[in-house]
Wavefront OBJ file of the C-alpha trace (Angstrom):
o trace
v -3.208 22.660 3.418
v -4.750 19.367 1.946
v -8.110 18.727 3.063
v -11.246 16.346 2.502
v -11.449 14.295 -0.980
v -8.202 15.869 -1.870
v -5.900 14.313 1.091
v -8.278 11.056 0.839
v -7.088 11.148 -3.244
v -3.408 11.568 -2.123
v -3.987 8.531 0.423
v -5.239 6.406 -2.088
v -2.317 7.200 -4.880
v 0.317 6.740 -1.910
v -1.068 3.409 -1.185
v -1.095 2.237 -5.092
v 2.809 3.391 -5.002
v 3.603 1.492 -1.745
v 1.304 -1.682 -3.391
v 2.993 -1.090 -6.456
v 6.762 -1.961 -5.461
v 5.376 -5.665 -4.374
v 3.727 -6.478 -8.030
v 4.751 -9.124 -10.759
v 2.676 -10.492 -13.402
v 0.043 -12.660 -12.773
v -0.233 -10.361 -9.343
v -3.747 -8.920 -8.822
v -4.250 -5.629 -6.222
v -7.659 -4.370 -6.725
v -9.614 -1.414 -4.354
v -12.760 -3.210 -3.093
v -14.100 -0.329 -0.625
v -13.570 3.142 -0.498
v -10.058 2.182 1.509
v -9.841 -1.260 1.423
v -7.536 -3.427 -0.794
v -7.066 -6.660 -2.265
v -4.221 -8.561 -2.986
v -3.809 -11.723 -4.825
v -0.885 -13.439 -5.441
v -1.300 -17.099 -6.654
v 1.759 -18.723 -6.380
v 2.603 -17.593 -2.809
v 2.096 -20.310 -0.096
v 1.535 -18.721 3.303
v 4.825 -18.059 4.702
v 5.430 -15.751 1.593
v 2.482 -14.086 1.964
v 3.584 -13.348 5.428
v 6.932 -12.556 4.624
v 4.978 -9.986 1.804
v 2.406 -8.632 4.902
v 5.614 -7.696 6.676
v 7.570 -6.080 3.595
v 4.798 -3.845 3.288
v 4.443 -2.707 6.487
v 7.557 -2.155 6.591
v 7.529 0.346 3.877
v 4.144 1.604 4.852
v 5.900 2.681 8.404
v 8.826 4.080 6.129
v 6.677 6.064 4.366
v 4.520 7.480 7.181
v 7.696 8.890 8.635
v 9.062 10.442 6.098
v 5.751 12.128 5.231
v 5.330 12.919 8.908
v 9.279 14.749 8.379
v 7.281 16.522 5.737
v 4.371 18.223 7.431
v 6.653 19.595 10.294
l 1 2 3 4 5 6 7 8 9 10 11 12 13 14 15 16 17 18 19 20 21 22 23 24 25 26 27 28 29 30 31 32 33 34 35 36 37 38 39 40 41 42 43 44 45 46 47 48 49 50 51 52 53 54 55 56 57 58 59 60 61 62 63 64 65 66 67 68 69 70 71 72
């Protein structure tokens, strides 16, 4: 079992490859806290940023279940 700044690590990296899927050049993500992300996207008004916020999620959810699938 994964425990403490290990599983926190293994958060972190599956966040950057959920983030990752969403960037372009000119994109910005950066970690600003010890969990907490930025994104910046420039040319995105705010209904694509919303549409973005949702993708993610999305894909965030996806994820979490088939990790869940794992650990069972």
């Amino acid at each position: 079992m994964i425990e403490g700044r290990e599983k926190t690590n293994q958060l972190r990296g599956s966040i950057a490859d959920i983030l990752k899927q969403f960037f372009r050049e000119g994109n910005t993500v950066a970690r600003i806290g010890s969990d907490d992300f930025t994104l910046f996207f420039p040319d995105f008004d705010v209904e694509k940023a919303e549409m973005l916020k949702n993708r993610i999620n999305e894909v965030d959810i996806k994820h979490n279940q088939s990790s869940l699938k794992e650990t069972l």
